[in-house]
C-alpha positions in Angstrom: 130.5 109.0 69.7 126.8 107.8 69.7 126.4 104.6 71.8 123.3 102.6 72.8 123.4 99.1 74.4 120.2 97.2 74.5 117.8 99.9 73.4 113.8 98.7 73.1 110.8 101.0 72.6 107.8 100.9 70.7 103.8 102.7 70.5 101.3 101.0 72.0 100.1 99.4 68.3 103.5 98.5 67.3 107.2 97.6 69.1 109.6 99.0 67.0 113.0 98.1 68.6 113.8 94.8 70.9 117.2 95.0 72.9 118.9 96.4 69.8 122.8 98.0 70.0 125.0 100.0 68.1 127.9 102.7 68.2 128.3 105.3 65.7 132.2 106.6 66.1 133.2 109.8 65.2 134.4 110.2 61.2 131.9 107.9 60.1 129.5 107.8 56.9 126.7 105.8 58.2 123.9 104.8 56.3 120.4 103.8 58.1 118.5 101.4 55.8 115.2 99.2 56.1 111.3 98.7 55.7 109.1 100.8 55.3 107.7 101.5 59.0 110.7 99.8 60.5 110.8 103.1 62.6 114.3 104.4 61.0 112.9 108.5 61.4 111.7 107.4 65.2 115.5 105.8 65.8 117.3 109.0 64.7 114.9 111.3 66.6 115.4 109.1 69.7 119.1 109.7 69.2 118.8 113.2 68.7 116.1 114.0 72.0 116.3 111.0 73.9 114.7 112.6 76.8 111.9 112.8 75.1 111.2 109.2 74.9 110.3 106.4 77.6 113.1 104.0 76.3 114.8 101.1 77.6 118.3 100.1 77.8 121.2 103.1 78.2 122.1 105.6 75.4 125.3 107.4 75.9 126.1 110.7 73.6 129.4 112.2 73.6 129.1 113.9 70.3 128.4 117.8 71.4 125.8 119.4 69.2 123.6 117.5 66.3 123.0 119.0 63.3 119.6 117.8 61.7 118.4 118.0 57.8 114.5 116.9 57.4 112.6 114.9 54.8 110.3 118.0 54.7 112.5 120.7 55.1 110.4 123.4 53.5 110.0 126.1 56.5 112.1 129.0 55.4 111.5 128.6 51.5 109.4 131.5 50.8 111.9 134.1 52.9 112.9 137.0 50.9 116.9 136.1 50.9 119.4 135.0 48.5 121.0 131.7 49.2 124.7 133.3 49.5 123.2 135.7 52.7 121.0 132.7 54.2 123.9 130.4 54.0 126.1 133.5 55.7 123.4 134.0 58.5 125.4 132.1 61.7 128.4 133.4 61.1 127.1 137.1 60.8 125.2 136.5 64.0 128.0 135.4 65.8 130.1 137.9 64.4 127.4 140.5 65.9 127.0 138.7 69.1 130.8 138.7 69.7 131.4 142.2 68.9 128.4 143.1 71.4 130.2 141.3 74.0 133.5 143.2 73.3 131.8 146.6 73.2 130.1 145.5 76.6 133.6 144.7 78.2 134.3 148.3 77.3 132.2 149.4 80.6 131.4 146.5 83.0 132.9 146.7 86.2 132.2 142.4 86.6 134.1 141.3 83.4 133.7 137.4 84.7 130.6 136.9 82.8 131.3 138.4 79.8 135.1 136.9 79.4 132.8 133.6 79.6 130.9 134.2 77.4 133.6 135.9 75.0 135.2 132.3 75.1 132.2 130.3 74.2 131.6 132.8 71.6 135.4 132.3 70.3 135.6 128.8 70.6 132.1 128.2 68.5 133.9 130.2 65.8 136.7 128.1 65.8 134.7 125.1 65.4 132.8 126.7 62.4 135.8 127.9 61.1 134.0 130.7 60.7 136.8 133.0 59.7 136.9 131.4 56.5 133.0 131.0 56.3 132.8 133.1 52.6 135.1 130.8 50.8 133.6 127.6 52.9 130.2 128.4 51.1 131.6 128.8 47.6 133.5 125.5 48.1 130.3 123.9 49.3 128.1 125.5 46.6 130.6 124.3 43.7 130.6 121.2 45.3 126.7 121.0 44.7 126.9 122.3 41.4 125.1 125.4 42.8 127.8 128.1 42.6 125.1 129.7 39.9 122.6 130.1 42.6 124.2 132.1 45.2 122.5 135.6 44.2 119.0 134.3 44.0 116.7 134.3 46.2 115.9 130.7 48.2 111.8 131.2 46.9 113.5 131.0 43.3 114.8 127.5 44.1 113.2 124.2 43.0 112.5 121.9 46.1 115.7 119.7 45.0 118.3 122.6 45.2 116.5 124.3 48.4 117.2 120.6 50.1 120.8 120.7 49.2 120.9 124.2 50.1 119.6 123.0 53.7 122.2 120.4 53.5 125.1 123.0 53.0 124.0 125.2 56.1 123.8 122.4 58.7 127.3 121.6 57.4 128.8 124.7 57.4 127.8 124.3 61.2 129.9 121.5 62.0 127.9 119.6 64.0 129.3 116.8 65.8 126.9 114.6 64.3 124.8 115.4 61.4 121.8 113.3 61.2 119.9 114.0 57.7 116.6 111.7 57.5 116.0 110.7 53.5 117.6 114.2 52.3 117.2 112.1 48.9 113.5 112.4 48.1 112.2 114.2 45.1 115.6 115.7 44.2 116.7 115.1 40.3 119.2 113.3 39.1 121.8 116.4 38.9 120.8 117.0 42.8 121.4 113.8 43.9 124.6 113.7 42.2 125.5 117.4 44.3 124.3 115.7 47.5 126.9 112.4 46.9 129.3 114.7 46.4 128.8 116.4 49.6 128.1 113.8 51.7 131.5 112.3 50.2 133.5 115.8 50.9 132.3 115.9 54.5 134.4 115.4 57.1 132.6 115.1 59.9 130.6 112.3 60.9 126.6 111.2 59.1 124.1 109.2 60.3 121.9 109.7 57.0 118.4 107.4 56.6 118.0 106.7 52.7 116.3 104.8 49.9 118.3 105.9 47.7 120.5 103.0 45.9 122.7 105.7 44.1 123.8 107.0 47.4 124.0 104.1 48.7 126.3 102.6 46.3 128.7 105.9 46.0 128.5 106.4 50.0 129.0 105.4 53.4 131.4 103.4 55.5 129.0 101.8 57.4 125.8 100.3 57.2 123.1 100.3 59.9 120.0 97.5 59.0 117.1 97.9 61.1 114.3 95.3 60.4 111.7 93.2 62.1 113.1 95.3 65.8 116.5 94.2 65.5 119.4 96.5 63.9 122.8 94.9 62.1 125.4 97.0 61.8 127.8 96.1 59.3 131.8 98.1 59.1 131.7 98.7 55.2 130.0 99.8 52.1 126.8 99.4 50.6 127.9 96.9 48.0 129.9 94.8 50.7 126.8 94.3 52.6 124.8 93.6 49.8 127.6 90.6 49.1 127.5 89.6 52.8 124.1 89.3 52.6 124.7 87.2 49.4 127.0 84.8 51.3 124.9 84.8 54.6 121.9 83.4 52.0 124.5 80.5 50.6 125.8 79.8 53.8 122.0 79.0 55.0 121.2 77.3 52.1 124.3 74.9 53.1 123.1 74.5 56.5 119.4 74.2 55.2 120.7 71.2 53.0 122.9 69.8 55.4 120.4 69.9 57.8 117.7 68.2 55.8 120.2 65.0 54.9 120.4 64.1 58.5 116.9 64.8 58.8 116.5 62.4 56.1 119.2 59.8 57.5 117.8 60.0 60.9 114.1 59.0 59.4 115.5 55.9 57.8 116.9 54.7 60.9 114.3 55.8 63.0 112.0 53.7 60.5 114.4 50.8 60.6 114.5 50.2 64.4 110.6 50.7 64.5 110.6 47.9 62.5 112.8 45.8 64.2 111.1 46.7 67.4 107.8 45.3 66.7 109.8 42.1 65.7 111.4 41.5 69.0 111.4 43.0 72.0 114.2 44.1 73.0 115.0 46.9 75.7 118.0 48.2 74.5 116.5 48.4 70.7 113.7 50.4 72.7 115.5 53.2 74.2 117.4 53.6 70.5 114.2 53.9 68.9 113.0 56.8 71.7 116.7 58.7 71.8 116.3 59.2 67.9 113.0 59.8 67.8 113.8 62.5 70.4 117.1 63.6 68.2 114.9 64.3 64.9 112.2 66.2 66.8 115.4 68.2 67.4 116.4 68.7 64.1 113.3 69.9 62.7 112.6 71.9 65.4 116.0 73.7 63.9 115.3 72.7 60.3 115.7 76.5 58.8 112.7 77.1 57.0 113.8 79.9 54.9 117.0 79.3 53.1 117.5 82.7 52.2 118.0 85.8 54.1 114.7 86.8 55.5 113.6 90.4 54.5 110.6 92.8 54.2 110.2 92.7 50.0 106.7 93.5 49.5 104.9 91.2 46.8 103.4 94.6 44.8 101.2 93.8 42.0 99.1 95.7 39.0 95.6 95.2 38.2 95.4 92.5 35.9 94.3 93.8 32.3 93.8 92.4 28.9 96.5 93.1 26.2 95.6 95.2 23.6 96.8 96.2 20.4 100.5 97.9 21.0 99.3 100.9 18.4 96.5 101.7 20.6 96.7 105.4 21.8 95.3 105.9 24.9 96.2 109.2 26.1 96.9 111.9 23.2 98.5 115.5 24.3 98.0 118.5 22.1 100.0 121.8 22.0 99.6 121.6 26.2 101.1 124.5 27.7 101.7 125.0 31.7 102.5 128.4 33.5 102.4 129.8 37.1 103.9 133.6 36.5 106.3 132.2 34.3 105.7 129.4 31.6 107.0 126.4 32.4 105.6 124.4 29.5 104.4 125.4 26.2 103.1 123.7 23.2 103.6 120.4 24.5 102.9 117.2 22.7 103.1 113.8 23.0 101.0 110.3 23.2 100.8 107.2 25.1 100.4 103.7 23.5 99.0 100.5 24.6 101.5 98.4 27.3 104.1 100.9 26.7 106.0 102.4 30.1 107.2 105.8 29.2 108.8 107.9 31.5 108.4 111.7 32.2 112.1 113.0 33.5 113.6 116.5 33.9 114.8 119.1 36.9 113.0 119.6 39.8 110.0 123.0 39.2 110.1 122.2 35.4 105.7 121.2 35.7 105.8 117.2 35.2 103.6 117.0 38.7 101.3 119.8 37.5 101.4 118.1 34.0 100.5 114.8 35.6 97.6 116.1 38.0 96.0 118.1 34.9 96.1 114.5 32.6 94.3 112.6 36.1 91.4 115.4 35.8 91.4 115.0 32.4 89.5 118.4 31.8 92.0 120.1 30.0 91.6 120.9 26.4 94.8 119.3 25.3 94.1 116.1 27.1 92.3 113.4 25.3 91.9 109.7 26.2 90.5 107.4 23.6 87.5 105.6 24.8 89.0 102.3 26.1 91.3 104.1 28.7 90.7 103.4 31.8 92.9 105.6 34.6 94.7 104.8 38.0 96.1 107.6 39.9 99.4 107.9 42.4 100.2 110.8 44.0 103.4 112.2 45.7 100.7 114.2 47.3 99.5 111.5 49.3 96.5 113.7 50.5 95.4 114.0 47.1 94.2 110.2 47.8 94.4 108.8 51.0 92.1 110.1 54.1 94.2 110.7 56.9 91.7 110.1 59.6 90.5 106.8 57.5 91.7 103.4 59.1 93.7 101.2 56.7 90.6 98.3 57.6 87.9 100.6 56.1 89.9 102.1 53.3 89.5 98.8 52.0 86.0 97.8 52.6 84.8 100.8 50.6 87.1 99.3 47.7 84.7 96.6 47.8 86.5 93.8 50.4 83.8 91.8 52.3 85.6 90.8 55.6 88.1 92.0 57.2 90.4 88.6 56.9 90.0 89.2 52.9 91.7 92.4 53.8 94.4 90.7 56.2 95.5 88.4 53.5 95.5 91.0 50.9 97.7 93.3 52.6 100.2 90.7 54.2 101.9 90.7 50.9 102.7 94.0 51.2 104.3 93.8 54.7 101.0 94.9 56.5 100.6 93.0 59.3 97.8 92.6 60.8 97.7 94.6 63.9 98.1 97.8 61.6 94.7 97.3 59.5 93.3 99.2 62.6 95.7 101.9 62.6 94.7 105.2 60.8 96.5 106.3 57.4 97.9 109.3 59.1 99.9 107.1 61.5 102.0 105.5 58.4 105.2 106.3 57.5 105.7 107.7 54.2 106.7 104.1 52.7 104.1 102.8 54.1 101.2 105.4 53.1 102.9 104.9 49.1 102.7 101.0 49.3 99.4 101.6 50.3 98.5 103.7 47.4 100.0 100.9 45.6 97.9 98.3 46.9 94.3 100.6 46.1 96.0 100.9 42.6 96.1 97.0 42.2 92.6 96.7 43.1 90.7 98.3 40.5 91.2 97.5 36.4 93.3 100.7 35.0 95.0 99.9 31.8 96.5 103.3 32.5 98.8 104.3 35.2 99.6 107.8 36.1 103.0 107.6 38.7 104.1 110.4 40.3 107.1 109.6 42.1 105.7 105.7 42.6 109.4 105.0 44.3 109.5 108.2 46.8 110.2 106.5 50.1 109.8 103.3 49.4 112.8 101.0 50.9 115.3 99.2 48.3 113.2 96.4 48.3 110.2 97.8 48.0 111.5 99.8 44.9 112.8 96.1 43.3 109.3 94.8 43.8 107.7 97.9 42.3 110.0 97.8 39.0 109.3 94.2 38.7 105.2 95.0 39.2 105.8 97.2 36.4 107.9 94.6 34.2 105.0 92.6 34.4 102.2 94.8 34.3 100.2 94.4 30.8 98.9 97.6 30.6 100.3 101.3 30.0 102.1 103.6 32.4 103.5 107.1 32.3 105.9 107.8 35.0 107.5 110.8 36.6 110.5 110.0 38.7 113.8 111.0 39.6 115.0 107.3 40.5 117.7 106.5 37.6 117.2 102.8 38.7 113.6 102.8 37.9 113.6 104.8 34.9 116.4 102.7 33.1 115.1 99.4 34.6 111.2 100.2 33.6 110.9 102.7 30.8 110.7 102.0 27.2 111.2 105.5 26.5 111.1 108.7 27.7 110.3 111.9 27.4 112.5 114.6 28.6 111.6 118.0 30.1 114.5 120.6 28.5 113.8 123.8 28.2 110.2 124.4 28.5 109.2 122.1 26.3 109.6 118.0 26.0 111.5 115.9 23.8 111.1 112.2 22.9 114.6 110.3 24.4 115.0 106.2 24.1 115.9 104.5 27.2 119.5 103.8 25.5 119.9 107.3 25.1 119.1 108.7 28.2 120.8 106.1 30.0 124.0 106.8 27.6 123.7 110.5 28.8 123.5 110.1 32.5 126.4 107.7 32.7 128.6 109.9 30.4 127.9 112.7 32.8 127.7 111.1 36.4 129.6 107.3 35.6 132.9 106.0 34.0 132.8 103.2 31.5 134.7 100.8 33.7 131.7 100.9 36.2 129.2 101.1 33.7 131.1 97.5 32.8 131.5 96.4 36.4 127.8 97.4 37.0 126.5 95.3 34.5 128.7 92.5 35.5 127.9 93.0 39.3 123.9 92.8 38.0 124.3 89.4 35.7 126.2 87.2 38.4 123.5 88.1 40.8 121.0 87.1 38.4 122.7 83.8 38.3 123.4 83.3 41.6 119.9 84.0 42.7 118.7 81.2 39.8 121.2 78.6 41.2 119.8 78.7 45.1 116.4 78.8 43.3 117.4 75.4 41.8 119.0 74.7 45.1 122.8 74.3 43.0 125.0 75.5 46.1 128.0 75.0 44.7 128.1 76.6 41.4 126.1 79.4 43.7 129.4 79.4 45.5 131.6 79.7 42.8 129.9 82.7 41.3 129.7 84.2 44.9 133.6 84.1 44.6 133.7 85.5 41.4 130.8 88.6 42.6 133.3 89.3 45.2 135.9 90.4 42.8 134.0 92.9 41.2 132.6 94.2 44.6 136.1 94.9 45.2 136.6 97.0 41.8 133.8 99.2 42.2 
């Protein structure tokens, strides 16, 4: 058990938590959601070496040893193992280590010691299960789809299957908590779908940080919200939060409406008795006046000014460009071919029209980065642009375009921003507050350092984006507003991502890496083939459902229509239920 009771800390730039508490019992799924620079990888480290910070408030940890899986785990990638004997590594060192001890026994006169540490050796075992730790892995390989894999060697792995691979060992461990911070990010469809059904099969207990809204919808038992320093914790799933949120907003909304008739009744009398006050004086008539004066300074000091649930959504935008004609080509590929040792792409063409989204989707290590970096230099020989193209660039390599050392203030002045408030009021609508313009770029979080790409992007006048991984740490909400920026966005785009969400939600077609080449797909299609693989028809059917009654609902509290917002709410809650 993991508990912390009125926990605050924070940098010197920025508090992150104020008096927040929580309990993570042991069993539980947890999953850690919200903003972008909320400080959700700073929380799980704190829980995992809280001696290393200078916290507030009292942490208790009864949970043994923590198992740990990073955003960036790409350390022992390039060792010259298979996956089967790096998976097998603890349990042959403990194997080793044990039979050292025993052969030591053999001749020690103090036996104390080593009977200790025979014990501890014994009982670690136990906990690992280690004498079943062959058929463990294959179990845990199937399970991720990567039985296949188990005789190559881990620098033969694309960064989504080395990620689950890294998932499996710190499993196999049995930690009593395993913490795993976005273990989501770049991994394909197929890999996410191997990670779900890991995290699903474990039985131990998760604290795991994600973006991701398919594991979020097919995992966890409980929900941990951390935003604006303060963390709800919510006993459910995903899609029960999601609704409680939905009937917190109604429930405000009521309140909000409530509050503003008796603001509105309490004016008219106030108004009334002002009136019959200058008329005659009268004492008693007096004091009225002043006590409901006094009461409606009361009531809008309470009047709830948001009616909705307040949270961090970005307001991302695209640069504004002029339509043009939808048979336009802009970008024309010829024969392309890609290879690093081995070819990874040959004789591959394809074009890019005017306003259309098309989206670039396939495994992990089949070339679409490489593919996309060689179209943003635009000196290949395949690559043509016509000459009304104008190109914006995003990189999953944030390096590639944002200065480290750079502070967010000055990235922005040499865009051409005047003053520094122009800046302020530009970036406040993508959750920047101010305090931050002075921070340096290498201080962001991930999320934050990709709405920050997205911002430069929406300052200059490209009628042709280039997206690699545009929804890579980004927070749900921050992924919503990004699909909707794209929705609206006039001009062309050409997406690689691994986010189903976006792809079916933005893309009017796609183009699918199989085999060393790519082949044209229509968003019907390819959304037909994930769910056929990965989805049964009844949720496909409850999904859909789930998506138009929020639709509704959200356009009845728009139009302020409580009731029939209420009545839908109901109705929402039924399909929750079913999926």
């Amino acid at each position: 058990m993991i508990k912390a009771e009125n926990l605050s800390f924070g940098f010197p730039e920025k508090e992150l938590y104020r008096s927040i508490s929580f309990t993570l019992e042991e069993g539980r799924h947890c999953g850690l959601i919200g903003g972008n620079g909320t400080g959700k990888t700073t929380l799980v480290d704190l829980i995992r070496r809280p001696e290393a910070y200078l916290f507030d408030g009292k942490m208790v940890k009864e949970v043994g040893r923590i198992g740990y899986v990073s955003q960036f785990a790409s350390r022992e990638k390039d060792r010259a193992v298979t996956v089967q004997d790096y998976l097998s590594e603890d349990f042959l060192h403990l194997q080793r280590e044990t039979a050292a001890v025993c052969e030591a026994m053999e001749s020690a006169e103090d036996l104390e010691a080593l009977l200790e540490r025979y014990q501890s050796l014994l009982d670690e075992g136990e906990s690992m299960d280690a004498d079943n730790y062959e058929q463990n892995i294959r179990r845990q390989l199937q399970l991720a789809e990567l039985e296949n894999k188990a005789g190559l060697e881990l620098s033969k792995l694309s960064g989504g299957e080395y990620k689950l691979v890294q998932v499996i060992r710190q499993m196999l461990r049995r930690p009593g908590l395993l913490i795993m911070d976005e273990p989501d990010v770049f991994l394909d469809f197929e890999n996410l779908s191997g990670l779900r059904d890991l995290i699903n099969a474990y039985e131990g207990t998760l604290l795991v940080v994600t973006h991701s809204r398919f594991l979020l919808a097919h995992c966890f038992d409980q929900i941990w919200h951390l935003e604006n320093g303060d963390l709800q914790t919510f006993d459910g799933s995903f899609l029960e939060y999601n609704y409680a949120l939905l009937q917190g907003k109604i429930e405000l909304q009521e309140a909000a409406e409530a509050n503003d008739a008796e603001i509105r009744r309490t004016e008219e009398m106030v108004v009334r008795l002002r009136k019959e006050a200058t008329l005659v004086a009268d004492p008693v008539k007096g004091r009225a006046l002043k006590a409901k004066v006094s009461y409606l300074g009361r009531l809008e000091a309470r009047n709830i000014k948001a009616p909705f649930v307040e949270l961090r959504q970005p307001e991302i935008t695209l640069p504004e460009v002029e339509e043009r004609e939808d048979q336009e080509v802009l970008l024309q590929v010829t024969d392309y071919s890609l290879s690093f040792g081995e070819k990874l792409l040959e004789n591959v063409s394809f074009s890019v029209h005017a306003g259309e989204k098309v989206a670039l989707v396939g495994p992990n290590g089949t070339g679409k980065t490489s593919l996309l970096r060689d179209l943003w230099a635009g000196e290949h020989p395949s690559v043509q642009y016509s000459d009304g193209a104008r190109v914006g660039f995003f990189s999953q390599l944030q390096e590639e375009v944002l200065d480290n050392h750079q502070t967010i203030l000055q990235s922005f002045l040499d865009l051409g921003f005047e003053r520094p408030a122009d800046v302020e009021a530009y970036l406040e609508r993508y959750c920047f507050d101010p305090d931050s313009l002075h921070r340096t770029i290498g201080q962001l979080s991930g999320g934050e350092k990709n709405l920050l790409q997205l911002a430069r992007l929406s300052v200059g006048d490209a009628n042709l984006l280039l997206l690699d991984e545009p929804s890579s740490h980004l927070d749900t909400y921050a992924q919503m507003a990004l699909e909707k920026a794209l929705a609206d966005y006039r001009g062309a785009a050409l997406l690689v991502s691994h986010d189903f969400y976006t792809i079916v939600n933005c893309a009017d077609r796609i183009l699918y890496v199989d085999n060393g080449t790519i082949r044209p797909m229509s968003a019907r299609a390819f959304r037909k083939m994930i769910y056929k693989r990965h989805y049964s028809l009844e949720y496909l059917e409850l999904e859909a459902k789930k998506k138009e009654l929020e639709t509704r609902i959200a356009r009845c509290l728009q139009a302020e229509k409580t009731e029939e917002a209420k009545i839908l709410c109901d109705e929402l809650g039924t399909i929750v239920e079913k999926m």
